[in-house]
MARDREN-161558 format. One record per residue (C-alpha): residue in one letter; chain; x, y, z. Coordinates in Angstrom, 2 decimals. Layout:
BEGIN
+--------+--------+---------+---------+---------+
| residu | chaine |      c1 |      c2 |      c3 |
+--------+--------+---------+---------+---------+
|      a |      A |       X |       Y |       Z |
...
+--------+--------+---------+---------+---------+
END
This chain:
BEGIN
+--------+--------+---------+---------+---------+
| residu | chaine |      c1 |      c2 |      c3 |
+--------+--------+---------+---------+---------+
|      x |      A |   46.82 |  219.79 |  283.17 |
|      x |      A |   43.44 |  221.70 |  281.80 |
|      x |      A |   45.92 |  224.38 |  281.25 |
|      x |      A |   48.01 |  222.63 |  278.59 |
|      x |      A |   45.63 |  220.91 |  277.26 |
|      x |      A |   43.89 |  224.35 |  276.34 |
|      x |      A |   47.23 |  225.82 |  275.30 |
|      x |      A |   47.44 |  222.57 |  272.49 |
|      x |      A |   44.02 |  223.21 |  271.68 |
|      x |      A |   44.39 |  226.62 |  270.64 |
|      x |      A |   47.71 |  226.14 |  268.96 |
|      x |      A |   46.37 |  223.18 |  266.94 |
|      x |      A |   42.68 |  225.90 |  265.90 |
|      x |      A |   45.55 |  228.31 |  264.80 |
|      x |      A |   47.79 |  225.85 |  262.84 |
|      x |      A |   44.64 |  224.68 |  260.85 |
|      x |      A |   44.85 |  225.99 |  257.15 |
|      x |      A |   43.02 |  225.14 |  254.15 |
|      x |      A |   44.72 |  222.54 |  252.00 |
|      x |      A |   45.23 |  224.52 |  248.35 |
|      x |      A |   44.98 |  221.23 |  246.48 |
|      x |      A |   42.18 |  219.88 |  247.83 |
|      x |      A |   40.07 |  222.57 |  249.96 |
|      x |      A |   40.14 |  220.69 |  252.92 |
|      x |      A |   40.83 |  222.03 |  256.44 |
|      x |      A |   43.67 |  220.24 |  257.77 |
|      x |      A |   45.93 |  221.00 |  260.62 |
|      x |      A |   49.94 |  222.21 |  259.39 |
|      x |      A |   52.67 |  223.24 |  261.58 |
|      x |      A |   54.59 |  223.92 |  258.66 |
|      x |      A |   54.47 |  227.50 |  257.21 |
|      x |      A |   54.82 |  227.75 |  253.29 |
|      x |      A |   58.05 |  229.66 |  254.48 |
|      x |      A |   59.33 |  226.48 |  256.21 |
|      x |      A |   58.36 |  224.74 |  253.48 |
|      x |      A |   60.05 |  226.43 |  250.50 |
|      x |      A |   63.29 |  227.06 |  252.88 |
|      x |      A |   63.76 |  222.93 |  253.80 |
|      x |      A |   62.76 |  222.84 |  249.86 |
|      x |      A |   66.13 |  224.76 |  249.03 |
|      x |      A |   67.95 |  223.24 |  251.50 |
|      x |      A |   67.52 |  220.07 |  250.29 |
|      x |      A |   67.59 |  220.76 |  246.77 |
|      x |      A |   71.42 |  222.49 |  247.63 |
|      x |      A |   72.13 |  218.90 |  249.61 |
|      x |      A |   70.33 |  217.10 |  246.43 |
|      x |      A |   73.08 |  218.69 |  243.99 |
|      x |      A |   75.89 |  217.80 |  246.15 |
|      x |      A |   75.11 |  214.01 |  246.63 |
|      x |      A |   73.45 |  213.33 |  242.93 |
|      x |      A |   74.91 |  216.40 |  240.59 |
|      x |      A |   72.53 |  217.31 |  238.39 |
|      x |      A |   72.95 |  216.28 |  234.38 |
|      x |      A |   74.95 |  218.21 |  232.22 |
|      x |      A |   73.08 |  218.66 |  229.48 |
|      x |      A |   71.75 |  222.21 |  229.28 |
|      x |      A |   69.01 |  221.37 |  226.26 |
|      x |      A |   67.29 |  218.51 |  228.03 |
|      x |      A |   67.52 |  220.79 |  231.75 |
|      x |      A |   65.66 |  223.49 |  229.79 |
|      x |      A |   63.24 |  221.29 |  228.50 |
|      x |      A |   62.49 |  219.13 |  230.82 |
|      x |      A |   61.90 |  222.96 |  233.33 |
|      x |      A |   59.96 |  223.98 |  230.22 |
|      x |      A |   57.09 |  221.07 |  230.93 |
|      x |      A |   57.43 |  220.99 |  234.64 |
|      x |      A |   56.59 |  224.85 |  234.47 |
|      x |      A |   53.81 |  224.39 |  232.03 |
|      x |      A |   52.40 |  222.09 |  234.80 |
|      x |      A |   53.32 |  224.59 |  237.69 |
|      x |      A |   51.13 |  227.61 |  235.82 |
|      x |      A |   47.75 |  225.47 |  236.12 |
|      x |      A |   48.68 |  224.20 |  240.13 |
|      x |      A |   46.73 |  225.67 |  242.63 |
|      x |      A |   50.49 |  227.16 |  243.96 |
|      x |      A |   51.56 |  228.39 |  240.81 |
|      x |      A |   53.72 |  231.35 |  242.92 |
|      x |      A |   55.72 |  228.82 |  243.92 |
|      x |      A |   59.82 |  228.81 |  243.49 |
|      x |      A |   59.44 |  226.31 |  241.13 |
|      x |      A |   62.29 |  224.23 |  239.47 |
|      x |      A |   62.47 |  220.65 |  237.42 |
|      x |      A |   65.78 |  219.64 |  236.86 |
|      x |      A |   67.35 |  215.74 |  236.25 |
|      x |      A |   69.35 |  214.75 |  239.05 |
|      x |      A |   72.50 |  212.95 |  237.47 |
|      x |      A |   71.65 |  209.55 |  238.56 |
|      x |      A |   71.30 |  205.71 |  237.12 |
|      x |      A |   68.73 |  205.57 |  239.69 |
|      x |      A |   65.15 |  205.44 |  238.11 |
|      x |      A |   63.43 |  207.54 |  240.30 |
|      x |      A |   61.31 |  211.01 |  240.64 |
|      x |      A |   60.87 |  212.96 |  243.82 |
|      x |      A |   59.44 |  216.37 |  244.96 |
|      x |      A |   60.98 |  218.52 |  247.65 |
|      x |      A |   59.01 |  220.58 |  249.77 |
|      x |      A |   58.21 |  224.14 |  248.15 |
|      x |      A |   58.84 |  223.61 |  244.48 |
|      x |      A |   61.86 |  222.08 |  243.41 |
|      x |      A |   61.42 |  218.64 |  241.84 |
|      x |      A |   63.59 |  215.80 |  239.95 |
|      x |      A |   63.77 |  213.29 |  237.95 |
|      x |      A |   66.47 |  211.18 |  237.27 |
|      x |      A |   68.32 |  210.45 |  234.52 |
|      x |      A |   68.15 |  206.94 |  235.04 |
|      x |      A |   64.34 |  206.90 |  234.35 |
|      x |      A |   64.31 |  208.85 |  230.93 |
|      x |      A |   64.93 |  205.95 |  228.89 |
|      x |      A |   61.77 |  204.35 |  230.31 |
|      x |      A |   59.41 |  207.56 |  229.11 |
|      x |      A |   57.86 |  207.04 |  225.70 |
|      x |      A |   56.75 |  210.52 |  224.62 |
|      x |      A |   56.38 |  214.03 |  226.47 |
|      x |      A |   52.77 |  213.17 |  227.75 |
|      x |      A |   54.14 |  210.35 |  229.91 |
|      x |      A |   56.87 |  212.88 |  231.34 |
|      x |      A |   54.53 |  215.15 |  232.29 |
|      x |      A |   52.42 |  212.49 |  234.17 |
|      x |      A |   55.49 |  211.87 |  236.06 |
|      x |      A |   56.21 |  215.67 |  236.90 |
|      x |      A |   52.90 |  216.40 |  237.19 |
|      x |      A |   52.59 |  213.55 |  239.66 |
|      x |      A |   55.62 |  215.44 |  242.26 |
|      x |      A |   53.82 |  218.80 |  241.45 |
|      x |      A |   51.02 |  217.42 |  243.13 |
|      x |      A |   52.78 |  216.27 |  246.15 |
|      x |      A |   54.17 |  219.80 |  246.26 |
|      x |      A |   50.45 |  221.37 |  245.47 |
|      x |      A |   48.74 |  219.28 |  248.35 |
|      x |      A |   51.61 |  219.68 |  251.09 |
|      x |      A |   52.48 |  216.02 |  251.67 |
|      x |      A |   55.84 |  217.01 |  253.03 |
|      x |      A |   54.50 |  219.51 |  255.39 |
|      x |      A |   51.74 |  216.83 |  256.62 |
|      x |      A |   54.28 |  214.39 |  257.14 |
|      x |      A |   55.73 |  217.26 |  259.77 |
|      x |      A |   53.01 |  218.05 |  261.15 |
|      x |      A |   52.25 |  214.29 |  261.96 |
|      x |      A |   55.99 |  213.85 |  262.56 |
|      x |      A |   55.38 |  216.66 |  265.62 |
|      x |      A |   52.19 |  215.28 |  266.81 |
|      x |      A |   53.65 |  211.91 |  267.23 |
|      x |      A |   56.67 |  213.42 |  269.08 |
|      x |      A |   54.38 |  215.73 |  271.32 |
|      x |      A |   52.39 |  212.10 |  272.19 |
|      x |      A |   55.38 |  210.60 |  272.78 |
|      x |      A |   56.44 |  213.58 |  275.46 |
|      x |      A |   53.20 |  213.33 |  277.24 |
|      x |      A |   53.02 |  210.13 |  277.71 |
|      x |      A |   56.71 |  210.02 |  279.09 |
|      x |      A |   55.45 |  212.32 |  281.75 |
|      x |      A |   52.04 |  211.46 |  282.19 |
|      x |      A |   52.21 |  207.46 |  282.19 |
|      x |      A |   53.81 |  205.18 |  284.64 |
|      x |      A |   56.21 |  203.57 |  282.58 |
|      x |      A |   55.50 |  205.87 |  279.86 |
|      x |      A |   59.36 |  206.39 |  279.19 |
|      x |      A |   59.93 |  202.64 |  278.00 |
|      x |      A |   57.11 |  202.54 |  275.92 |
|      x |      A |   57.84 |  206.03 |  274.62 |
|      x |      A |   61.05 |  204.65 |  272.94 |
|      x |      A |   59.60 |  202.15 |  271.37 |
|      x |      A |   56.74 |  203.87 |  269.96 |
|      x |      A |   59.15 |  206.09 |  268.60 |
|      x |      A |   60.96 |  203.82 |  266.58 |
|      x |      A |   57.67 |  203.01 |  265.40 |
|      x |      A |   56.86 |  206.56 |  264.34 |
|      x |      A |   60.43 |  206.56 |  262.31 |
|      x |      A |   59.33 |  203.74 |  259.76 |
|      x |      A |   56.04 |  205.78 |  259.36 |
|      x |      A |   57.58 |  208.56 |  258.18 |
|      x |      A |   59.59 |  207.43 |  255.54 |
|      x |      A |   57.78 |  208.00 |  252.67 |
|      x |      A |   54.52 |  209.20 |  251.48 |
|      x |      A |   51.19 |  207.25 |  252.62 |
|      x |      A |   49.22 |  205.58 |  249.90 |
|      x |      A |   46.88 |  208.04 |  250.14 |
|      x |      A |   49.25 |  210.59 |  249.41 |
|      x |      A |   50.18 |  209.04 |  246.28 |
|      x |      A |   46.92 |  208.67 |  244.99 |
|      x |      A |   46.12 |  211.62 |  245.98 |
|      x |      A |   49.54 |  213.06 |  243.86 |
|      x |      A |   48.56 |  210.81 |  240.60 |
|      x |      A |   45.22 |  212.57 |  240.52 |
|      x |      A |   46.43 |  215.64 |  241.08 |
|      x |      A |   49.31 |  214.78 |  238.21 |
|      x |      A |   46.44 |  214.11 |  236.17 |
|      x |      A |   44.41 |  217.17 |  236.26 |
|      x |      A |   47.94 |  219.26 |  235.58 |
|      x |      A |   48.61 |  217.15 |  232.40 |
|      x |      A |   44.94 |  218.10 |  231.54 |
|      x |      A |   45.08 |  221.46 |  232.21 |
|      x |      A |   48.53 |  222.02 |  230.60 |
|      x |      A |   47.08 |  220.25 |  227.32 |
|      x |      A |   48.63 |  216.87 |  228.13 |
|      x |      A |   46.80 |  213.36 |  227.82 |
+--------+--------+---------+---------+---------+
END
């Protein structure tokens, strides 16, 4: 038992990185490998369901700010890519590693070019601080607790399924803090990139 637990305590020393976007320690079992590879993978299965808008001009221009935004990130090495997913759906989302959308159903609701790149700005920073890779990493833990306590806990099995399904609704979508934390962020990109 002292065993393991030393083995997870030395894994978890080693899978603690500094987080780029906000210089704090943080544990990650996600490499920025993993991270830029599920990024293309679901970018590939992103094209597939939504199709992404025809309209070469707007795709370039719409890249054009989301790069501009990308150069001043603390992750500016990034495979980075904006593109508008063709959908009615008004909606923007990030995908881990760099590519990020908006859709075309949300254009008509953007006034001028400072209020698009609040939006993009606001995914790069969900990209810049790792939220998807946290969301593994706590995604892991959970399911790690949810072994041990199958094996260590009379009657850990039964409440091991339920705690799961518990975990599942967590995981959905980003905390509150992580969307603060991504407006902020979207804000000092704006800044930088001239934007207010």
């Amino acid at each position: 038992m002292y065993r393991l637990a030393a083995i997870v305590a030395i894994a978890l020393v080693a899978a603690c990185a500094t987080n780029p976007a906000t210089g704090k320690r943080q544990i990650n079992l996600m490499s920025e490998a993993q991270e830029i590879s599920a990024g293309q993978e679901g970018d590939a299965q992103v094209k597939k369901e939504m199709g992404v808008y025809s309209d070469a001009n707007l795709q370039a221009y719409i890249n054009g700010i989301g790069m501009k935004l990308a150069a001043v990130s603390e992750r500016p090495s990034l495979p980075w890519h904006y593109s508008v997913a063709d959908t009615p759906a008004v909606n923007a989302f990030a995908l881990p590693g760099g590519p990020i959308y908006i859709t075309r159903g949300i254009l008509p609701f953007l006034n001028d070019e400072a209020q698009l790149a609040g939006v993009l700005g606001h995914e790069t920073g969900h990209v810049t601080a790792r939220h998807a890779a946290q969301q593994y990493t706590r995604a892991v833990g959970g399911t790690i607790g949810l072994v041990a306590l199958g094996i260590f806990v009379p009657g850990g099995q039964q409440l091991g399924g339920l705690a799961e399904q518990g975990l599942g609704v967590l995981f959905l979508k980003y905390s509150r803090g992580d969307e603060s934390q991504a407006d902020q962020l979207g804000v000092r990109y704006a800044t930088r990139a001239n934007w207010d």
